[in-house]
C-alpha positions as CSV (number, residue, x, y, z in Angstrom):
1,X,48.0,57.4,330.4
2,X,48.5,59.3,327.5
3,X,52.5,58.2,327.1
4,X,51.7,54.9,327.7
5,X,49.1,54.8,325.0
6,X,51.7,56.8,322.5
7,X,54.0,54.2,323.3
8,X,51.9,51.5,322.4
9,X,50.4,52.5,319.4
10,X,51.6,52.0,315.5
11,X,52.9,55.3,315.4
12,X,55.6,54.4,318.2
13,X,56.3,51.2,316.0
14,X,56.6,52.5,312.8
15,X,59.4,55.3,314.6
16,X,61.1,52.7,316.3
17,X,62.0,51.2,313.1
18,X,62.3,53.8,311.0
19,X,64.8,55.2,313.6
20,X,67.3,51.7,313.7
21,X,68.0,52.5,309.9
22,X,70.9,54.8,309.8
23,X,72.0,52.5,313.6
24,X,72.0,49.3,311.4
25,X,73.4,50.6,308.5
26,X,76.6,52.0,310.4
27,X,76.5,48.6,312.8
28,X,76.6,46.3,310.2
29,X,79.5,47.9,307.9
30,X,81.2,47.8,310.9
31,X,80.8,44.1,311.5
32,X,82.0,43.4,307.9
33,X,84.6,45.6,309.1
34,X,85.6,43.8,311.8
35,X,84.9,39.9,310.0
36,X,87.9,40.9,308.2
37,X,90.3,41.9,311.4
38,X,89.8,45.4,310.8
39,X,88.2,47.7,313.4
40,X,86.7,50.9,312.0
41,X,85.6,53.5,314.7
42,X,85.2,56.0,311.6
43,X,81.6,55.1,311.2
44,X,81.0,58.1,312.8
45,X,82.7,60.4,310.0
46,X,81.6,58.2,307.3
47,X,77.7,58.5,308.1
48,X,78.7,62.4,308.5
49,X,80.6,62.4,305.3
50,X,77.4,60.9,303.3
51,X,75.0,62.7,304.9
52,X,76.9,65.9,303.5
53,X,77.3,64.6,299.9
54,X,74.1,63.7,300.0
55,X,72.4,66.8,301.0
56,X,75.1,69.4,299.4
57,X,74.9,66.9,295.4
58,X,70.5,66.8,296.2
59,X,70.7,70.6,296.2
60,X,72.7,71.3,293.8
61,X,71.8,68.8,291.0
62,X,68.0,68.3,292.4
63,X,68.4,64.6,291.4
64,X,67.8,61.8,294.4
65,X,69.9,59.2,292.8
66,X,72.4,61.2,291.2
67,X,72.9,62.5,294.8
68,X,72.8,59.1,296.4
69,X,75.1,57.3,293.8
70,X,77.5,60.2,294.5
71,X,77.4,60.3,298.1
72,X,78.1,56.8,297.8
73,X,80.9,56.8,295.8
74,X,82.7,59.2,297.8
75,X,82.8,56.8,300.7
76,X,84.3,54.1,299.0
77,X,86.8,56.3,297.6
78,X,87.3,57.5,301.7
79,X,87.1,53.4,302.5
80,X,89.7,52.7,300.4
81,X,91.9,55.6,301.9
82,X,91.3,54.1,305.4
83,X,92.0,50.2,303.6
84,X,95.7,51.6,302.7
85,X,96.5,53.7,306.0
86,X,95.5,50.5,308.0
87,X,95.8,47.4,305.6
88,X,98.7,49.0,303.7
89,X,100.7,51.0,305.9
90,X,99.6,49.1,309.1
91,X,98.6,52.3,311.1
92,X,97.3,51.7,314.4
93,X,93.4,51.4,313.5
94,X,92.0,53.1,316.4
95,X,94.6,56.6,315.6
96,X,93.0,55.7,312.1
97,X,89.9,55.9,312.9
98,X,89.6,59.0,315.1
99,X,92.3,60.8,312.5
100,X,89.7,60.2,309.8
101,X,86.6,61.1,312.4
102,X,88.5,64.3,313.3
103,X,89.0,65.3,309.2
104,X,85.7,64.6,308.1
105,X,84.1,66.3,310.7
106,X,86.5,69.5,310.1
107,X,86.1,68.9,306.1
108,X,82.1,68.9,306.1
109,X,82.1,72.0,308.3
110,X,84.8,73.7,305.9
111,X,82.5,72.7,302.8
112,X,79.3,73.8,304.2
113,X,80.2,77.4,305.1
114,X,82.0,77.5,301.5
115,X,79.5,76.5,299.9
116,X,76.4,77.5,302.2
117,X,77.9,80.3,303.9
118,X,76.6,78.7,306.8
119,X,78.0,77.3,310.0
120,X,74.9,75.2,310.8
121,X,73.1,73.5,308.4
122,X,72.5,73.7,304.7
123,X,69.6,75.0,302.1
124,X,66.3,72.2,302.1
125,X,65.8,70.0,299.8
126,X,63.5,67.0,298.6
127,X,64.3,63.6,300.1
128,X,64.1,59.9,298.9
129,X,60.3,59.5,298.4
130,X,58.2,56.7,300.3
131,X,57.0,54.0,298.1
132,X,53.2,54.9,297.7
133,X,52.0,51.6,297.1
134,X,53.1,50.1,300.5
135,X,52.0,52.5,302.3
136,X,49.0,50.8,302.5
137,X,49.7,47.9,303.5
138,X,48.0,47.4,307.4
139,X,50.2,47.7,310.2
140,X,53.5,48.0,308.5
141,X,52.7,49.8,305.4
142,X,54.6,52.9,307.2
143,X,57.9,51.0,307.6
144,X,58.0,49.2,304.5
145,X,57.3,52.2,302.0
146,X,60.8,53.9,303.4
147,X,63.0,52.4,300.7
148,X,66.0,52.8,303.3
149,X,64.1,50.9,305.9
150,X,62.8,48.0,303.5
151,X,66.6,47.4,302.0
152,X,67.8,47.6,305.7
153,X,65.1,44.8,306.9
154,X,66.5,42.6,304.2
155,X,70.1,43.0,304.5
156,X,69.8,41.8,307.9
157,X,69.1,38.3,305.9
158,X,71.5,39.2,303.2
159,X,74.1,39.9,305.1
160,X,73.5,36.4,307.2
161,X,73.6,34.9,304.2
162,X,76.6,36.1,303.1
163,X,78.6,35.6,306.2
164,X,78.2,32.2,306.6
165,X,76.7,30.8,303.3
166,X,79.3,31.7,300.9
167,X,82.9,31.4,300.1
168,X,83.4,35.1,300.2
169,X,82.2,35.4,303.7
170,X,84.1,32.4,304.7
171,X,87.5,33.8,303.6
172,X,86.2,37.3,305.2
173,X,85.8,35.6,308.5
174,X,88.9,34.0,308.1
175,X,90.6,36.8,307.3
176,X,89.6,38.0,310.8
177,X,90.0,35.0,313.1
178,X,93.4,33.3,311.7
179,X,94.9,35.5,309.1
180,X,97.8,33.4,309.1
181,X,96.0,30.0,308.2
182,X,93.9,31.2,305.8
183,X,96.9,32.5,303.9
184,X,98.3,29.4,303.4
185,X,95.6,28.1,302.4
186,X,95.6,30.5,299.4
187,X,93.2,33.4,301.2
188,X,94.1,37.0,299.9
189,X,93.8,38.1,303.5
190,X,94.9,41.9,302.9
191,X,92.2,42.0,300.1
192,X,89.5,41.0,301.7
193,X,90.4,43.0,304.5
194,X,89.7,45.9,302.3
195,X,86.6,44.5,300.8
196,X,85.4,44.3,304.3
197,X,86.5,47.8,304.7
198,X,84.8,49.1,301.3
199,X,81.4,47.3,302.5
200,X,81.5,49.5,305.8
201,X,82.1,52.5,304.0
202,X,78.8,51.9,301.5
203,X,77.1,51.0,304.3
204,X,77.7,53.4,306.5
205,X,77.3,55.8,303.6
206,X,73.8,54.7,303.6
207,X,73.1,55.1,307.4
208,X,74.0,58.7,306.6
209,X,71.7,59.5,303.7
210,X,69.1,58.1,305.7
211,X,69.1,61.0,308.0
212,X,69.8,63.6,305.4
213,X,66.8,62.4,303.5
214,X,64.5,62.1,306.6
215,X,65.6,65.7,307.8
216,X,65.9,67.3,304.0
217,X,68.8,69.1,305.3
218,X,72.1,68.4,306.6
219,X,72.9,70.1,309.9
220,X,76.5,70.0,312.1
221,X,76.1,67.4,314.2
222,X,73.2,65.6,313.1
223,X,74.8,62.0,313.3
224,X,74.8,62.5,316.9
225,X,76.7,59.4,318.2
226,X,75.1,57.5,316.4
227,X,78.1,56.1,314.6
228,X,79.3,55.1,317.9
229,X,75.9,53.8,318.7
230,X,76.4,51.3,316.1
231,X,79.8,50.3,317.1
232,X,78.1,49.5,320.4
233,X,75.4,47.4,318.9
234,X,77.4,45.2,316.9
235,X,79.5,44.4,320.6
236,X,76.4,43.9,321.9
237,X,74.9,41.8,318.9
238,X,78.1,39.6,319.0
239,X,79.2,39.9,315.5
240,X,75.9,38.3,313.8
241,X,74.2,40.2,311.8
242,X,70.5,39.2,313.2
243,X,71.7,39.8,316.6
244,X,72.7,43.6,315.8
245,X,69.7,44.1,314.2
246,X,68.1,43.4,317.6
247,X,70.3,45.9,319.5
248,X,69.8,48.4,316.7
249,X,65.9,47.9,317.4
250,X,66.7,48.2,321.4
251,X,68.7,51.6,320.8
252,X,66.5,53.1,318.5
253,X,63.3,52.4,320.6
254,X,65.5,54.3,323.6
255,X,65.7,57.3,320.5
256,X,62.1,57.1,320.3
257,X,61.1,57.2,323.8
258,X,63.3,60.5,324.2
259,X,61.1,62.2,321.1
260,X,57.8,60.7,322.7
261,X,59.0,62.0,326.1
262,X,59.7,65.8,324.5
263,X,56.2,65.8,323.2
264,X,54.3,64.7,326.1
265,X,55.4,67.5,328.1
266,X,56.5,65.4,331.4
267,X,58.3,66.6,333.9
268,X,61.1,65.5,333.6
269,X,63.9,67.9,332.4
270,X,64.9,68.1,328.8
271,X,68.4,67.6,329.4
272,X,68.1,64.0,331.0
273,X,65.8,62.8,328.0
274,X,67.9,64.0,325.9
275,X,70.6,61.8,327.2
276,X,68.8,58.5,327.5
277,X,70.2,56.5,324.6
278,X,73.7,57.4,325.3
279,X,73.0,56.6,329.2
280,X,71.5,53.1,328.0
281,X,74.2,52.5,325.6
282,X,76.6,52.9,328.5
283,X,74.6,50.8,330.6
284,X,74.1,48.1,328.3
285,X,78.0,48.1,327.2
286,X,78.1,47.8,331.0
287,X,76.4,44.5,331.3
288,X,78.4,42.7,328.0
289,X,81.6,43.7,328.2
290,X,83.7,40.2,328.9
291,X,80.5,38.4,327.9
292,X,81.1,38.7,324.2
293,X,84.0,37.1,321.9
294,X,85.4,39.7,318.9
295,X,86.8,38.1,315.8
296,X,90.5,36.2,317.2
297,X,92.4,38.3,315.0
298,X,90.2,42.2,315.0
299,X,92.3,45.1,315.3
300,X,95.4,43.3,314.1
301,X,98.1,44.3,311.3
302,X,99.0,41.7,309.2
C-alpha cells in the first residue's frame, strides 16, 4: 500500500519529470539530427562530454554559467568535428558515432584522474539553482522551478514549431527525406545537415549538465544509457517532437519506479530493478520496430 501511495503522490510526479530532462534533451538533438539525414548515436558521449565540462569548469571557476556556456561550447566544437567526419568526409555514421562514443568516454576518464586524481568521480560542487519563486506554485511548482526542466517543457513546443512552421525546418526536413530535390531547388543540404548536427550537440550538451547539476558531481558512468535511451524514444516518438516528449515521460517514469522500488525495500532483488528501464526500452523497441517510418534519406551520404 505504501508503494502504491508513493507512486501516486506529487512527489512521484514531480521525479518523473524531473527525470525525462536529460532523456529529452539527448532525444530531441537527435531528432534534429536525424531531420537532416544524419544519424548520431554519439548522444551518448556528448551528454558524457558535457556533464564533465560542466562539473570539472563549476569546480574550478565556481561560476554556473561560466561553466554551462563552456560546457556548451565544447560540444559544438565536438558537433562540428562529427559534421566533417560524416557530412564532409562521408564516414559511415554509425563507425562515427561509436568512434566518437569510444573517445569521449576514454577522454573524460583520462581528464578526471589528471585533474582529480580520481578514477570515479570528481570534487562537489554547487549546481544550477531552482527558481524560488515557482516553487510555489501548487502542484507543479517542483517541476517548473528546475530551469532545465522549464526550458525542456517549452522546447517541446519550440522545437514543433520550428520543424514544421518555418523555412529552416522545412529545408532541414528536406535535407533528410530527398536531399537530391531539395538541392535543386537551391537547398544547402550539406549545411543544414550540420546545423542539424550542431543543434544535437547543444542539446545533448544540455541533457548532460542536467545530471551534473542534479548530482553536483560528475561520476564515470553516470549517463547510464541514457543516450541510447533517447535514441530509443525518438524511434518510438516517430520523429515528432511532441511524440518523443511522451516516450521520454514513459522511460523516465520506468527510472522512477526503479528509485521508488530501492526505497521501499520489496523483495524483489536489486539487480532486476535496477534493469527495468533498459528491459522496457527493449521491450517497447520490440513492439515498434517496422511500425515506424525514419526520414527517406537518414543515415545517407550525400
Amino acid at each position: 500500500m505504501d508503494l502504491i501511495s508513493s507512486i501516486l503522490s506529487i512527489t512521484f510526479l514531480t521525479q518523473v519529470f524531473r527525470m525525462m530532462t536529460p532523456y529529452y534533451f539527448g532525444a530531441n538533438g537527435a531528432n534534429f539530427s536525424e531531420r537532416g539525414g544524419v544519424i548520431n548515436i554519439s548522444i551518448e558521449g556528448f551528454m558524457n562530454l558535457s556533464a564533465f565540462s560542466f562539473a570539472m569548469f563549476g569546480i574550478i571557476s565556481g561560476n554556473i554559467f561560466f561553466s554551462l556556456l563552456i560546457a556548451i561550447t565544447i560540444n559544438l566544437i565536438f558537433s562540428i568535428l562529427f559534421s566533417w567526419f560524416t557530412v564532409k568526409l562521408k564516414i559511415n555514421q554509425i563507425i562515427a558515432g561509436v568512434g566518437f562514443n569510444l573517445f569521449i568516454a576514454g577522454l573524460t576518464k583520462f581528464l578526471l584522474m589528471l585533474i582529480f586524481g580520481s578514477s570515479s568521480n570528481t570534487h562537489r560542487f554547487e549546481g544550477i539553482s531552482d527558481i524560488d519563486i515557482f516553487k510555489k506554485i501548487p502542484i507543479i511548482g517542483g517541476i517548473v522551478s528546475d530551469p532545465l526542466t522549464l526550458f525542456c517543457i517549452l522546447l517541446v513546443f519550440v522545437s514543433n514549431f520550428i520543424l514544421y512552421k518555418t523555412r529552416f525546418g522545412l529545408r532541414l526536413r528536406s535535407a533528410g527525406e530527398n536531399p537530391e530535390a531539395a538541392d535543386t531547388l537551391g537547398v544547402r543540404v550539406r549545411q543544414y545537415k550540420f546545423y542539424g548536427i550542431m543543434l544535437s550537440g547543444i542539446l545533448s550538451a544540455l541533457g548532460g549538465i542536467w545530471l551534473a547539476s542534479n548530482q553536483n558531481s560528475y561520476s564515470e558512468g553516470m549517463i547510464a544509457g541514457r543516450g541510447y535511451i533517447a535514441l530509443a524514444a525518438m524511434i518510438i516518438g516517430k520523429w515528432k517532437p511532441v511524440n518523443i516528449f511522451f516516450a521520454c515521460l514513459m522511460f523516465s517514469a520506468f527510472e522512477a519506479l526503479e528509485i521508488t522500488l530501492q526505497i521501499s525495500g520489496t523483495n524483489i532483488p536489486t539487480q532486476l530493478i535496477q534493469m527495468l528501464p533498459y528491459l522496457i526500452t527493449i521491450l517497447v523497441l520490440i513492439g515498434f520496430i517496422g511500425k515506424t517510418r525514419p526520414p527517406a534519406a537518414d543515415g545517407e551520404a550525400y
